[in-house]
N, C-alpha and C positions, 0 to 999 in steps of 0.2 A: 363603474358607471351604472346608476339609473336610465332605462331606457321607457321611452313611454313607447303605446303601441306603433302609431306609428313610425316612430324612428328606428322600430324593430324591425318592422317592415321593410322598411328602406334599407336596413343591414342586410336583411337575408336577399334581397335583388342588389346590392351591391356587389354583395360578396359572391355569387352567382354569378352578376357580369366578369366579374373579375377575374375567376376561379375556370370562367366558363364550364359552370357545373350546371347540372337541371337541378330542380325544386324536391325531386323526386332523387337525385344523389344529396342531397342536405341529408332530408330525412332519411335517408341510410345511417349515413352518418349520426343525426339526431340519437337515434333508434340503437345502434351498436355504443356511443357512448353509455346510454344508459344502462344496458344489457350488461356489458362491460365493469360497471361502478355495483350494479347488482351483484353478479355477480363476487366480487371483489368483497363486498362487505356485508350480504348478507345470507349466506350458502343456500340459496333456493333449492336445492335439492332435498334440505332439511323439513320443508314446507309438504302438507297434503298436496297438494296441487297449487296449479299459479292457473288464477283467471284475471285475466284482461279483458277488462272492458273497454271497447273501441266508438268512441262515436261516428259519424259519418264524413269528417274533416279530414283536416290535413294532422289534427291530431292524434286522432284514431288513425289517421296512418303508421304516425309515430310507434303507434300501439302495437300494431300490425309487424313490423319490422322486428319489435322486443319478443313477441312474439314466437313469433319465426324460428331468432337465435337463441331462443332457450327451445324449443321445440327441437332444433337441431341438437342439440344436448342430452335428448332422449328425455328432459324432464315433463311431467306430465301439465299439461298449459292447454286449459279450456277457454279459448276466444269468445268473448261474448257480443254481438253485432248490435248495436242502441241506434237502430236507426229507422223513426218515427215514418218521415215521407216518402223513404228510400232512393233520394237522391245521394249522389257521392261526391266527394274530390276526386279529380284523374288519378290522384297520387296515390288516394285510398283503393282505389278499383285495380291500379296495379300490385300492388302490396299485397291486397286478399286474394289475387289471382296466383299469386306467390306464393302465397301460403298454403294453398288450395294443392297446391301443386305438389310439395310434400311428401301427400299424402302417407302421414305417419298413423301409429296407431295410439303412439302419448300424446295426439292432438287432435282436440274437438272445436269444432267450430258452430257454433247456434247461436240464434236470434234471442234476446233478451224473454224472457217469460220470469217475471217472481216465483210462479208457484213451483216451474221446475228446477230452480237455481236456491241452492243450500250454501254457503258460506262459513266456514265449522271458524273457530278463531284461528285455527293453524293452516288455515290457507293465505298463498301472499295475494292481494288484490291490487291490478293495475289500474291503475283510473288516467284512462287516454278518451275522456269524454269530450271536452271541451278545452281549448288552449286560449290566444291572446286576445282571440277574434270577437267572443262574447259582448254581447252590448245588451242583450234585453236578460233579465231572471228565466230562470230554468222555470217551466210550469209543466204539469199534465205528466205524460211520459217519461219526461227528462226529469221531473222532480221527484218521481216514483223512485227512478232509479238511484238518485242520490241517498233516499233517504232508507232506499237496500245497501248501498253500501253501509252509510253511518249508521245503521244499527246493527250492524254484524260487529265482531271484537275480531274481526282480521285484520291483521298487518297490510295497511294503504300506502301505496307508491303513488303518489301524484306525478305527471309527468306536464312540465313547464309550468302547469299552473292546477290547482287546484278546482278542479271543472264547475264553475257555475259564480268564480271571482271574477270580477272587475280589478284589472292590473292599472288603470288610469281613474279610478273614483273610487267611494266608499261604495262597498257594498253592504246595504241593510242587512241587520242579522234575521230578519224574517224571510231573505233569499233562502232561496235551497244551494248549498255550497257544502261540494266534498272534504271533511275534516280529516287531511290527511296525517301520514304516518312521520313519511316525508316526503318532501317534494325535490325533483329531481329537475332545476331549471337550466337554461341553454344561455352561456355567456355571459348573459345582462342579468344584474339584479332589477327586477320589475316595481315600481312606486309604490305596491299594496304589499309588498314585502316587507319593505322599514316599517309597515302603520301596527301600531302593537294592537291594534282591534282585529290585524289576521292574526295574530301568534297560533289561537286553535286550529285556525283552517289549513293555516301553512305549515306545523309540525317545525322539524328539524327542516332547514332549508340545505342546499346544495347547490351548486350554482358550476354546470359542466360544461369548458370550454369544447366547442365545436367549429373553432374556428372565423366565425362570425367579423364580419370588418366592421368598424364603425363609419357608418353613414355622414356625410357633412350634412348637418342641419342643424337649424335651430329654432326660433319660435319655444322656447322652453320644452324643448323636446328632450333634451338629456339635461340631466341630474349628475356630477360627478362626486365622486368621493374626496375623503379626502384622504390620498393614496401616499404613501412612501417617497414617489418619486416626489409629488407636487412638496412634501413637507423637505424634504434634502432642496430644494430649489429655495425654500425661506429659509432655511436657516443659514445662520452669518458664519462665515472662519472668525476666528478669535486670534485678535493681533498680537504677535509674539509680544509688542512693547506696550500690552494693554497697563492698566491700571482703574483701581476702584470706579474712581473718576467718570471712566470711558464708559462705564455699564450702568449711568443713572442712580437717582438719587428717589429710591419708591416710598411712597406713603400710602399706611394703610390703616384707617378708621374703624377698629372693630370692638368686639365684646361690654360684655359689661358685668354685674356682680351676679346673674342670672347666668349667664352663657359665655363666661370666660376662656372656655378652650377653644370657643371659633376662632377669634383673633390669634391664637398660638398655631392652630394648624394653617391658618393661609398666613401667617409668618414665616411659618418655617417655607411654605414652598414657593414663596416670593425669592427668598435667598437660596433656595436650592435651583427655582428656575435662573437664577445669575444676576438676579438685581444687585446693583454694585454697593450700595450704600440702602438699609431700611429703618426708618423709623414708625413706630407704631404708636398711635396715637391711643391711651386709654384711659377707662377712668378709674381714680387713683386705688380702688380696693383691687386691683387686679394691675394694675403697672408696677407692683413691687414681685409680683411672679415670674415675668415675662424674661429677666436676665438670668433668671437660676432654669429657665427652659428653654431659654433662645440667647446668650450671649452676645450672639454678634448683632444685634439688633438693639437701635436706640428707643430710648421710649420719647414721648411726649404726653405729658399728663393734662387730661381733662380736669377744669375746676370741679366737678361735680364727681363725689367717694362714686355713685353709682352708675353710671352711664352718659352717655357723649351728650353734652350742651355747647360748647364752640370750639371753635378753634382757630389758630391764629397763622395763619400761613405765609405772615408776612415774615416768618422768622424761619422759615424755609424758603428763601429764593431759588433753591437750586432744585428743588423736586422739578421731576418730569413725568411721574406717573404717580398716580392715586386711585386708590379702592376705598371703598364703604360699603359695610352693608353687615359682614359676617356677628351674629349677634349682639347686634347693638342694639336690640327692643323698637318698641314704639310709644316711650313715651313723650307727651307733647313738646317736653324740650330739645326732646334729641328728633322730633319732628322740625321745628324749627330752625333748628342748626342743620339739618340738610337743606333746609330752602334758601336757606342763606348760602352756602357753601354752593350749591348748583350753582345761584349768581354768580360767586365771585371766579368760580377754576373756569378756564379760558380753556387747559388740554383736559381732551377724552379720559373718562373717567370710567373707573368697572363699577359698578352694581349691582347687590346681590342683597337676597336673604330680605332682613329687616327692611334695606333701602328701597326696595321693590316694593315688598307690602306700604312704605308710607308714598309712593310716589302713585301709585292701586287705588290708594284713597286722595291723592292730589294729582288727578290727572292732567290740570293745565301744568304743570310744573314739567312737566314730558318735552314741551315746546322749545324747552330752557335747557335743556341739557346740553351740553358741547356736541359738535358733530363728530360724531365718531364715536361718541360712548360705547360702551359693551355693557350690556344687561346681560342676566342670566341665570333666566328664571327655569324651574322645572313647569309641569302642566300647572297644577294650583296655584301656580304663583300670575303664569302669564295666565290664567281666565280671568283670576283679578284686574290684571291690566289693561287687557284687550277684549273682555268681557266671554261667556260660556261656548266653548264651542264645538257645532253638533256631532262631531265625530272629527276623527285624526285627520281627514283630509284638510277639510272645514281649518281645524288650528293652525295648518301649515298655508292655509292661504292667509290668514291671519295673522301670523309670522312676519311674510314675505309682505304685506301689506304695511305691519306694523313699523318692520324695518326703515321703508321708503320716507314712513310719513313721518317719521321723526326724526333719517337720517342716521342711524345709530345702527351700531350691529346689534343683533338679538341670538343667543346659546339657546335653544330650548333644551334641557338636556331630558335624558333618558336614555334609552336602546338608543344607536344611531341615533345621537344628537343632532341639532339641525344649528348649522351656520349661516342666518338669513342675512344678506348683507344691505348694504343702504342701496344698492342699483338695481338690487330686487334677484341676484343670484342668490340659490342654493346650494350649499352644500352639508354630504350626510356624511357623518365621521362612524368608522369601520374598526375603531379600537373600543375596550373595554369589555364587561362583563355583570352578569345580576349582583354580582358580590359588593359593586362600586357602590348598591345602592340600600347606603348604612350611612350614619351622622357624620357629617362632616365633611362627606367627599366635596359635595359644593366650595366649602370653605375651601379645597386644596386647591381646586380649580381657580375659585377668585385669584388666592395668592401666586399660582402661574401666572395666570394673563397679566397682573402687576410684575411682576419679575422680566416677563419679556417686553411690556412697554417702557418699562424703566433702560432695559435695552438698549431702545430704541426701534424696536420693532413698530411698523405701524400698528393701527388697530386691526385692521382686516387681516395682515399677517400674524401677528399675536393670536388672532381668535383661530384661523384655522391652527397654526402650528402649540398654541394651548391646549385646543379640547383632541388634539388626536394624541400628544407626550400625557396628557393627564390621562388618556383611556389606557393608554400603553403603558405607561407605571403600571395602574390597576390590574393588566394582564400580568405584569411580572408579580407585581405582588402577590397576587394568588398563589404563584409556583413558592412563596416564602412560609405564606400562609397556610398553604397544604390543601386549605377548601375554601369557596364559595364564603363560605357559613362565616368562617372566622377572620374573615377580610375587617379589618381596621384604618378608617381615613389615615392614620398614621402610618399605617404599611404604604399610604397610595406615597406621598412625596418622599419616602424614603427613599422609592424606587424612583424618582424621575433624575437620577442620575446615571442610572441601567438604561433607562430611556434613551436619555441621549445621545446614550455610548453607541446605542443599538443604532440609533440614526444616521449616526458619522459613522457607523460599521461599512 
């Protein structure tokens, strides 16, 4: 689950009434898991010293606590106090009286000063500055100290949040914001987490359960993923007395004498996601390859050697799902023949690639599209359609906006792709890897979402249970692949039958 701040809030007093615990047993808790995970993964003792810096919240309480328990370890841990007004949190003022208390000799405790605080690169740095609470930029003091940490080459702990981010909006990159090592966050993944404009701020993320209930609210206050359980809840048993028949009849509109492997890789994964019957519609310099690389797949041949100009659908009664888009160009005829084709398909249609870009450049033609379509466009693609947008937050209201207005579902993909639905729900999908993002993935993905509408899946189940089996091939694949590096769109639908297996596991 995405939690915005509020409804974080409202976790940690739920869970509190619940628990009947105080705010000040949380951050124990808080404070000892991360201790805990530190320890565990990165031997602090190996480190010069560990300085923690604590601001004057409930964060720096956090701090405070981490602290403590490495202090209690006999590791050498200089607390550093960042606090401008010198007011406190109760929670903060017991915590440092705690500490206080101690009184070890591998423990220093002093007020922030640059000039008598050194940073060598082999010391670990806490950053318990600031947590969820933030609403205005760090200036003066607090900006000083930020930009003590980020110029030191020590190893940075952020703890929840990255002290001087905004976890519910974009934060401009001329904030002062700590560029952590890692960040060490509490249950929820936070909305500036998924935006890839933090990737530098927020490092390696971590996300430590502490228990935390979820809050009944709503108002767009939670963001859910899309989890394992939610995907085993779409997916169908498969009838012992199935046949072809029962699994749809897909069509799919792709390539041309430029970009002929699109069409073959979202063929193959249309039949691999279980479409029952596929015929692939192409134009004729490329529909004589398609049987010696995909057999089980009919063709339909375009009148035109080089790229898609009509098609006749009246000689497919029986299709139930249709795609367009994976390299089939833009030239004025195969512009035309989707506008015509928009008119005539009555069921939800995928689009991708080419068919985006010509629809970018015919924006009334968006009005026209079946309800329920699935688009699925990467960032370049959707600024063309929904015009530039000022940063990641920006595009995701854009998104959810776009969706509404035309009724359709929208894929943005990337990191945590975003599932905008026509009611105006989000959801951010939690499979895949850098690796997926090499030619072709697109295409495999189109040929899923066609495989499972052919199905019979709706559209909205299609797209969730699509883009999280197409992220999750791409993780298997890698383990085939050996690296990153050498991930191949064809490795991804190889794998989406390990996918499913994993699913029904």
């Amino acid at each position: 689950m995405i939690l915005l701040s509020k409804a974080i809030r409202k976790s940690e007093e739920f869970t509190m009434r619940n628990e009947s615990i105080s705010s000040l047993d949380l951050m124990e808790r808080a404070g000892t898991e991360c201790a805990s995970y530190i320890f565990q993964h990165f031997e602090p003792a190996g480190f010069d010293e560990i300085v923690v810096l604590c601001g004057p919240g409930n964060n720096g309480g956090d701090g405070l606590v981490i602290a403590r328990l490495f202090a209690q370890q006999r590791l050498p841990v200089k607390v550093v106090l960042c606090n401008e007004s010198g007011k406190t949190s109760t929670e903060f003022t017991e915590n440092l009286q705690r500490l206080r208390a101690l009184s070890l000799s591998n423990l220093i405790i002093l007020d922030f000063n640059e000039a008598d605080l050194v940073l060598s690169p082999n010391t670990l740095v806490v950053d318990a500055l600031f947590g969820i609470g933030l609403s205005k930029p760090l200036k003066g003091y607090y900006a000083e100290i930020v930009d003590f940490i980020n110029s030191s080459q020590s190893f940075c702990i952020a703890i929840d949040v990255p002290s001087g981010l905004f976890i519910d909006d974009h934060t401009p990159f001329t904030h002062k914001v700590v560029c952590a090592s890692i960040t060490l966050s509490f249950q929820f993944q936070k909305l500036a987490f998924v935006m890839p404009e933090n990737s530098n701020r927020i490092g390696e993320l971590v996300v430590l359960d502490i228990g935390l209930q979820i809050p009944e609210v709503s108002d767009g206050q939670i963001f859910p993923f899309i989890e394992p359980e939610l995907v085993r809840q779409i997916l169908r048993p498969i009838p012992q007395y199935a046949h072809k028949g029962v699994f749809g009849h897909a069509m799919l509109i792709a390539g041309s004498r430029e970009m002929p492997g699109a069409a073959f890789l979202a063929a193959h994964a249309a039949l691999r996601a279980g479409a029952g019957k596929l015929t692939v519609h192409l134009p004729s310099v490329v529909a004589a390859s398609l049987p010696v690389s995909l057999p089980e797949a009919m063709v339909d041949v375009d009148p035109h050697d080089d790229y898609f100009t009509s098609i006749n659908l009246q000689n497919y009664p029986f299709v139930n799902a249709l795609a367009i888009g994976p390299g089939i160009g833009r030239n004025p005829k195969t512009k035309a023949a989707l506008s015509m084709l928009i008119d005539e398909v009555q069921i939800p249609m995928v689009l991708d690639a080419d068919a985006l870009n010509i629809l970018a450049e015919n924006k009334t033609w968006l009005a026209y599209l079946p309800a329920g379509s699935i688009l699925t466009p990467h960032p370049k693609e959707f600024e063309r359609l929904a015009g530039k947008a000022e940063n990641d937050f920006d595009r995701l209201e854009k998104a959810k906006y776009f969706a509404k207005r035309y009724g359709i579902i929208l894929i943005l993909k990337g990191c945590h792709s975003v599932v905008a639905m026509p009611d105006g729900n989000l959801f951010f999908n939690n499979t895949g890897n850098p690796g997926m993002a090499t030619a072709g993935s697109g295409d495999v993905l189109t040929g899923l979402l066609l495989g499972l509408l052919a199905r019979g899946y709706q559209p909205e189940e299609a797209s969730l249970l699509g883009v999280y089996l197409h992220g999750l091939a791409g993780d298997m694949a890698v383990e085939d692949a050996e690296s990153m590096e050498s991930l191949l769109a064809s490795d991804i639908y190889k794998n989406i039958g390990r996918a499913y297996r994993k699913m029904r596991s």
